[in-house]
DRENPA-381175 format. One record per residue (C-alpha): residue in three letters; residue number from 1; x, y, z. Coordinates in steps of 0.001 Angstrom, whole numbers. Each point is the difference from the previous one (the first is absolute). Layout:
+------+-------+---------+---------+---------+
| paro | tivex |      c1 |      c2 |      c3 |
+------+-------+---------+---------+---------+
|  ALA |   NUM |       X |       Y |       Z |
...
+------+-------+---------+---------+---------+
***
This chain:
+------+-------+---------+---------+---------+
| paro | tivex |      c1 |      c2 |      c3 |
+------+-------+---------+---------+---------+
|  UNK |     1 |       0 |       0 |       0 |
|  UNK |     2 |    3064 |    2380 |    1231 |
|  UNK |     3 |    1655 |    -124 |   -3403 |
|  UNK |     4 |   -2239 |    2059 |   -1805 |
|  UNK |     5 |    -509 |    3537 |    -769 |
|  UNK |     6 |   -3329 |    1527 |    1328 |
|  UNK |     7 |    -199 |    2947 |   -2901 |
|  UNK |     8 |    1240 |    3341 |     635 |
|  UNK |     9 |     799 |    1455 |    3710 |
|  UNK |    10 |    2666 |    2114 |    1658 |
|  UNK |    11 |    2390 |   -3034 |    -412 |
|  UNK |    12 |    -594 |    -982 |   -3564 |
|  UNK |    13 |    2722 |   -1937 |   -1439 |
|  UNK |    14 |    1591 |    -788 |    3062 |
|  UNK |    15 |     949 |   -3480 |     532 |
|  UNK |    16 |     806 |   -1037 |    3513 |
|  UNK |    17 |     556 |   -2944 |    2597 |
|  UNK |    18 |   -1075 |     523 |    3409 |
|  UNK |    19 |    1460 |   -2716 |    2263 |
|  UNK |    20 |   -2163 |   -1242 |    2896 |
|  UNK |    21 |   -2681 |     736 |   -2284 |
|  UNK |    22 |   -2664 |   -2441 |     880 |
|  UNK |    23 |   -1306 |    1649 |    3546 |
|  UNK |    24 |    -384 |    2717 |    1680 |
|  UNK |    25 |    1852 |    3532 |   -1092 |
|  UNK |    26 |    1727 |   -2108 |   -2959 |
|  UNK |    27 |   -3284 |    -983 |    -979 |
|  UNK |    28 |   -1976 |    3293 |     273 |
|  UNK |    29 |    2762 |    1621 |   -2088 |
|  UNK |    30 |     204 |   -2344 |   -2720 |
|  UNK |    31 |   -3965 |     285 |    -566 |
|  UNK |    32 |     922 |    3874 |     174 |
|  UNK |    33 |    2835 |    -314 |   -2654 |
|  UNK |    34 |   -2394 |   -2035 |   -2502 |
|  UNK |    35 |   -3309 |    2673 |     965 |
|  UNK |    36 |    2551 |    2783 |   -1562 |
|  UNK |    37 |    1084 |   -1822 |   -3393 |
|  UNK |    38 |    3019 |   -1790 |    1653 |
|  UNK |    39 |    1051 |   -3878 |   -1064 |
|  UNK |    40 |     914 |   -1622 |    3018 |
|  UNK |    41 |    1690 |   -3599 |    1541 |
|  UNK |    42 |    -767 |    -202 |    3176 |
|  UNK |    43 |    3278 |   -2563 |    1868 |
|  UNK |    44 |    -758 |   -1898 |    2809 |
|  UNK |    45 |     777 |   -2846 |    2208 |
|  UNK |    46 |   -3738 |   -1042 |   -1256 |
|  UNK |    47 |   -3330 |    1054 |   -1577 |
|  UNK |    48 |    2074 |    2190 |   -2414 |
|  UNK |    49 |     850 |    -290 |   -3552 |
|  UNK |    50 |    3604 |    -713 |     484 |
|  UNK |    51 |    1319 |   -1754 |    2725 |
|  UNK |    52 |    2550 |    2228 |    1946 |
|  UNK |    53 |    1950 |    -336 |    3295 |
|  UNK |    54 |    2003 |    3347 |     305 |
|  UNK |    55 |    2486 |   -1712 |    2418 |
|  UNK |    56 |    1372 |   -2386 |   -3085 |
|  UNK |    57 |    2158 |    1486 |   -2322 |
|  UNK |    58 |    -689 |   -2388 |   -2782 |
|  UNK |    59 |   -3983 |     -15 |     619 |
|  UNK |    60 |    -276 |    4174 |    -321 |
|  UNK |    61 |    2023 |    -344 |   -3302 |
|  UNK |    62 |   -2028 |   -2647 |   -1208 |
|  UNK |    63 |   -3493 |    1910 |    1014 |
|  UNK |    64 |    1844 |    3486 |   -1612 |
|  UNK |    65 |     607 |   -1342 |   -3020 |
|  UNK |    66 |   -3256 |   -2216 |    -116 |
|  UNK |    67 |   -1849 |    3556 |     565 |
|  UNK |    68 |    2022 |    1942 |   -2644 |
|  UNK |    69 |    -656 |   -2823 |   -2583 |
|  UNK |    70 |   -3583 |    -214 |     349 |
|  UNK |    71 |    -523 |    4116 |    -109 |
|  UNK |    72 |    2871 |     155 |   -2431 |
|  UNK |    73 |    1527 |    2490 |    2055 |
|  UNK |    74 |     -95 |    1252 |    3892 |
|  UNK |    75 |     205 |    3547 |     576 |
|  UNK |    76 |   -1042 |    -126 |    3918 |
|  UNK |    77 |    1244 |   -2429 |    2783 |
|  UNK |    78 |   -2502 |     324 |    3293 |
|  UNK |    79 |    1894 |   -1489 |    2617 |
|  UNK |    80 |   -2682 |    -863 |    2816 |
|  UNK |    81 |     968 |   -3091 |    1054 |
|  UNK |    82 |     608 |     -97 |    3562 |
|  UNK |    83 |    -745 |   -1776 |    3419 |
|  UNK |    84 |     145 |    1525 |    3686 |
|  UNK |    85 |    2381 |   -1178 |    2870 |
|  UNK |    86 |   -1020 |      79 |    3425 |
|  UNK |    87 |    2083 |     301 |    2705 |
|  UNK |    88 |    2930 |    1685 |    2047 |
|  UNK |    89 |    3208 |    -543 |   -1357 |
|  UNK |    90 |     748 |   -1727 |    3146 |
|  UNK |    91 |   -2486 |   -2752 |   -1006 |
|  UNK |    92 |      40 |     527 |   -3582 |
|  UNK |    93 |    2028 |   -3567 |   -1083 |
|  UNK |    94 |    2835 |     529 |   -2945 |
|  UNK |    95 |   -2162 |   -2165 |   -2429 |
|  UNK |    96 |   -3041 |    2321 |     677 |
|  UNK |    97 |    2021 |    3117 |    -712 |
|  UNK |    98 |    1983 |   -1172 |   -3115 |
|  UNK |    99 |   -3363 |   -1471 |   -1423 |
|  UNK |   100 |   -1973 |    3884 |    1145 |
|  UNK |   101 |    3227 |    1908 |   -2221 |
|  UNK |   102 |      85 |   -2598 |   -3154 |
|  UNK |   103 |   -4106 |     624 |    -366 |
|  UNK |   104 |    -589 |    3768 |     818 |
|  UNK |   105 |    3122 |    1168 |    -999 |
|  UNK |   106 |    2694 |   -2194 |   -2004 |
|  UNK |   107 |   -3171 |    -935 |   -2017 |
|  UNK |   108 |    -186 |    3489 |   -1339 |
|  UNK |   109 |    3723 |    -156 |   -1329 |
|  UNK |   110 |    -604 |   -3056 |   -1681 |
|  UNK |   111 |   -3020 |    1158 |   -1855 |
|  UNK |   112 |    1490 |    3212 |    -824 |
|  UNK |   113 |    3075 |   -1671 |   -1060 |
|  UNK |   114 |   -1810 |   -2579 |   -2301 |
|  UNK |   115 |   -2051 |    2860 |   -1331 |
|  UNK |   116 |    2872 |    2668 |    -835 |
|  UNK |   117 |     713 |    -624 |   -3263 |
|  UNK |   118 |   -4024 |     226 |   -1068 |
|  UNK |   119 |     146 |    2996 |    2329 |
|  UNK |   120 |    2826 |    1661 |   -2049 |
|  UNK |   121 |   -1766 |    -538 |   -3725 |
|  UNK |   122 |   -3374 |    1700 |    1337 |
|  UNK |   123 |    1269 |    2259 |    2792 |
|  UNK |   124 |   -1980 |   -1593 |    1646 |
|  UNK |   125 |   -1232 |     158 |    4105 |
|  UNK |   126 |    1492 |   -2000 |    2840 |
|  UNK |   127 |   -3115 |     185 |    3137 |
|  UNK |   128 |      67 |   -1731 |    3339 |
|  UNK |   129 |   -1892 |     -96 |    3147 |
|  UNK |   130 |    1635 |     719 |    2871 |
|  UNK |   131 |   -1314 |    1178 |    2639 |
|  UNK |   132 |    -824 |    2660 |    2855 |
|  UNK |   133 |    2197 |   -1927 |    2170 |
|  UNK |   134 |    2650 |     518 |   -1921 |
|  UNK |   135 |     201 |    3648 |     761 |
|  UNK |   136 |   -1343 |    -336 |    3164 |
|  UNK |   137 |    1024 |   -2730 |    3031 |
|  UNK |   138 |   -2518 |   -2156 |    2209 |
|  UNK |   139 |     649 |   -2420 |    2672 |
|  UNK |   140 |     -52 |   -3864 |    -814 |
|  UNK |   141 |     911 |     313 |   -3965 |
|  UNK |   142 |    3412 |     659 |    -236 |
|  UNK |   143 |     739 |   -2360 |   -2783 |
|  UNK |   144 |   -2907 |    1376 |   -1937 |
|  UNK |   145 |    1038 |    3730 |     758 |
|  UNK |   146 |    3482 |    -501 |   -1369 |
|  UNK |   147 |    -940 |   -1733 |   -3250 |
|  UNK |   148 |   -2828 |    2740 |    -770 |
|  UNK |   149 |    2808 |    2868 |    1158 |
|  UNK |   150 |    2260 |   -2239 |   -3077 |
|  UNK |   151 |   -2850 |     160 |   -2485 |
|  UNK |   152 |    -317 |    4064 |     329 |
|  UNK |   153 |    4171 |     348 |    -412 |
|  UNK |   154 |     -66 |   -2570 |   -2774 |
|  UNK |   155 |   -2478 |    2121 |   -1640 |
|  UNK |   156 |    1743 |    3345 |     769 |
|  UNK |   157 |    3163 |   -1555 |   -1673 |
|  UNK |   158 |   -1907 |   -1659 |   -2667 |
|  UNK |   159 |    -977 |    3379 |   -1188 |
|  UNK |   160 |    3414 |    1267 |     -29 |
|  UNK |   161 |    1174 |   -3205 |   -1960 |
|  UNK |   162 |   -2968 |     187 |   -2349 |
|  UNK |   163 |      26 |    3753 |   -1293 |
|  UNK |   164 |    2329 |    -658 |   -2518 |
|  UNK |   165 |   -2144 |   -2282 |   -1589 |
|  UNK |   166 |   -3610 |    1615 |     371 |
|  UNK |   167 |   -1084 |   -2509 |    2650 |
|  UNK |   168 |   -1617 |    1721 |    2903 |
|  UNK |   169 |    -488 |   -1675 |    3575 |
|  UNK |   170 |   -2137 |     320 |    2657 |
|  UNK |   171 |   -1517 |   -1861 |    2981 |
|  UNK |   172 |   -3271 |     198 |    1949 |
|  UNK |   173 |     -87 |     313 |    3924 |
|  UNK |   174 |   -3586 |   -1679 |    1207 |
|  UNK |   175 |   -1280 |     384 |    3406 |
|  UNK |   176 |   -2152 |   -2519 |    1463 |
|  UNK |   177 |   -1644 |   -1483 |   -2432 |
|  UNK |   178 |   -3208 |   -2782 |      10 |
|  UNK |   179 |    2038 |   -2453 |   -1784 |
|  UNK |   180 |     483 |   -4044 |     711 |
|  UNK |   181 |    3345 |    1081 |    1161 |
|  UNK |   182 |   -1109 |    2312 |    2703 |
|  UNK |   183 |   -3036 |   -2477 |    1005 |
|  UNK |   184 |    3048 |   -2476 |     733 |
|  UNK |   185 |    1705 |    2803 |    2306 |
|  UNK |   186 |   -3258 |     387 |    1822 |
|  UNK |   187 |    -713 |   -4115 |     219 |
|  UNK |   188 |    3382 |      26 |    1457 |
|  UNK |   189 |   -1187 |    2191 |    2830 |
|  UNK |   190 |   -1285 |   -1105 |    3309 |
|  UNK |   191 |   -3632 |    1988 |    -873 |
|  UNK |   192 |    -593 |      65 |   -3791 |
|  UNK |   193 |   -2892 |    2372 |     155 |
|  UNK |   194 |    1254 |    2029 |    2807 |
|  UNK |   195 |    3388 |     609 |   -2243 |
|  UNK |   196 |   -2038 |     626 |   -3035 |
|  UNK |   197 |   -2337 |    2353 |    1658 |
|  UNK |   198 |    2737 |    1832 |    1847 |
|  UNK |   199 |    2077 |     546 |   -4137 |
|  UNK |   200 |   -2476 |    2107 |   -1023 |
|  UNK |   201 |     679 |    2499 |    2282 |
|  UNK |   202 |    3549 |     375 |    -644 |
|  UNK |   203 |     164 |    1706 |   -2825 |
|  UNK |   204 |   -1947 |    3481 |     -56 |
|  UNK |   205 |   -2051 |    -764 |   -2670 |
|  UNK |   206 |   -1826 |   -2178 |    2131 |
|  UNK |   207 |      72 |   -3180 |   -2244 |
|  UNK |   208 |    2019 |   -3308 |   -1130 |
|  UNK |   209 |     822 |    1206 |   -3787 |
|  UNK |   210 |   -1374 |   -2321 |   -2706 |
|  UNK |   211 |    2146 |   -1826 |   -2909 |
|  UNK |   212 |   -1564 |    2709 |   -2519 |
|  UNK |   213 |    1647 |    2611 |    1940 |
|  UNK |   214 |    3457 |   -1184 |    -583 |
|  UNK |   215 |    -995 |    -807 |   -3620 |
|  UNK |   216 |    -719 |    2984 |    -698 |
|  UNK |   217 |    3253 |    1607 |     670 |
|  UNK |   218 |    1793 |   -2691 |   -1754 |
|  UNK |   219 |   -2255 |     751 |   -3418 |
|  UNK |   220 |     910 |    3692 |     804 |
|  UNK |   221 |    3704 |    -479 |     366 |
|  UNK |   222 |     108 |   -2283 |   -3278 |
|  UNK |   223 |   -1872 |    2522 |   -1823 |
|  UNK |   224 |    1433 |    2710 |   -2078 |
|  UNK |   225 |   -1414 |    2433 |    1966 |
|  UNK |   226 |    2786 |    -782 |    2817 |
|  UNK |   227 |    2789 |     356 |   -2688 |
|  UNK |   228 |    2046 |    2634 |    1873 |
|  UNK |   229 |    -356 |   -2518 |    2960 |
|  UNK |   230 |    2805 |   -2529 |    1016 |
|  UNK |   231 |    1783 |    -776 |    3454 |
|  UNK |   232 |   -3123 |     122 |    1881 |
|  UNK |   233 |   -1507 |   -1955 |    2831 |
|  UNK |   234 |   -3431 |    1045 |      83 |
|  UNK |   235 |   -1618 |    -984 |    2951 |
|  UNK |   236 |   -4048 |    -686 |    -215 |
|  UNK |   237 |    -726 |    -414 |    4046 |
|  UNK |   238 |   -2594 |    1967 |     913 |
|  UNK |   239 |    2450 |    2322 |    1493 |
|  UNK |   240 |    1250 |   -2718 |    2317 |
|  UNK |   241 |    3482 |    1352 |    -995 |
|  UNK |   242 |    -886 |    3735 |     916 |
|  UNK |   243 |     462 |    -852 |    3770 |
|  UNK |   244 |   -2858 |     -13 |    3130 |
|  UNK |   245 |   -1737 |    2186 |    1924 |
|  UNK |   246 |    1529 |     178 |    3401 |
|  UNK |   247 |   -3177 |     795 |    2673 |
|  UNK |   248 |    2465 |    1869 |    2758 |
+------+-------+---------+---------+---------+
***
């Protein structure tokens, strides 16, 4: 279904694999990509249309160049892909924190690097969700924290690196968002409801942000109209990032 272009939109003639496609933001922003004229592969461990495990070198090449040959062509790379780690580094064990850095952040390099020399012929756009917590820090995610913080350098020095060629990159910053990742993180809690119900008040909008939001800004940043853009981590949080009210 992905591999198809929906008629003419703000990303016409694009041509782009978003990894961790098949749920949740990676989902929601392939279905945005195709509603604005995009072709897209979604890669994903399962349910996509190419099966892709961004911590194997030789399984992100083959998905790349599956993707490319199928579009004939990839202008865009979406790296989504991602899992959370939970836990103090204390308590976080070494097989828990090399697997958290090979999926949300040596995953990126190895879809980026797969993709460069499409990205070259079309100038085309390297974007990647990272996340709040990677410009901000919280208590029991260390592991995930540090990755994200990788994904928002990477990006900064991807857009160095990619000038020359007319490749842009940029990465995404969502908040909380109602996602099966985040329903895991509040499972994982000793009161589910009491967690979720206590998330929406974090941020001051007053809500858990929904996979559309963070689509959105993904269509946006792919888009010419962000073609003066590049080097940015944009966060969509609800203003979680902005700070909180301190009642003195």
């Amino acid at each position: 279904m992905h591999a198809q272009q929906v008629g003419m939109g703000r990303l016409a003639g694009q041509r782009a694999l978003v990894t961790g496609g098949a749920s949740g933001i990676g989902q929601a922003v392939a279905r945005r990509f195709a509603e604005e004229g995009a072709q897209v592969v979604v890669g994903d461990l399962a349910g996509g249309d190419v099966v892709l495990d961004v911590r194997s070198r030789e399984s992100t090449e083959a998905a790349v160049q599956a993707a490319a040959e199928r579009m004939g062509g990839l202008t865009t790379v979406v790296c989504n892909a991602g899992r959370p780690v939970l836990g103090t580094l204390d308590t976080v064990e070494l097989d828990e924190w090399d697997d958290g850095l090979a999926t949300n952040l040596t995953g990126v390099y190895l879809t980026v690097k797969a993709a460069w020399p499409y990205l070259v012929e079309y100038g085309g756009a390297i974007l990647s969700t990272a996340s709040i917590l990677g410009v901000m820090a919280t208590g029991g995610q260390a592991v995930y924290c540090a990755a994200k913080a990788g994904v928002v350098m990477l990006t900064k020095c991807l857009a160095i690196d990619g000038a020359p060629h007319g490749i842009r990159a940029n990465c995404v910053c969502p908040g909380m968002v109602q996602t099966p990742m985040l329903d895991g993180i509040f499972n994982h809690q000793p009161d589910p409801a009491a967690t979720r119900a206590s998330a929406t008040t974090f941020a001051p909008a007053g809500r858990l942000g929904e996979p559309r939001d963070i689509a959105d800004a993904f269509v946006y940043l792919a888009s010419d109209e962000a073609s003066f853009v590049t080097g940015v981590a944009l966060p969509v949080d609800g203003g979680l990032g902005a700070g909180k009210e301190l009642n003195l």
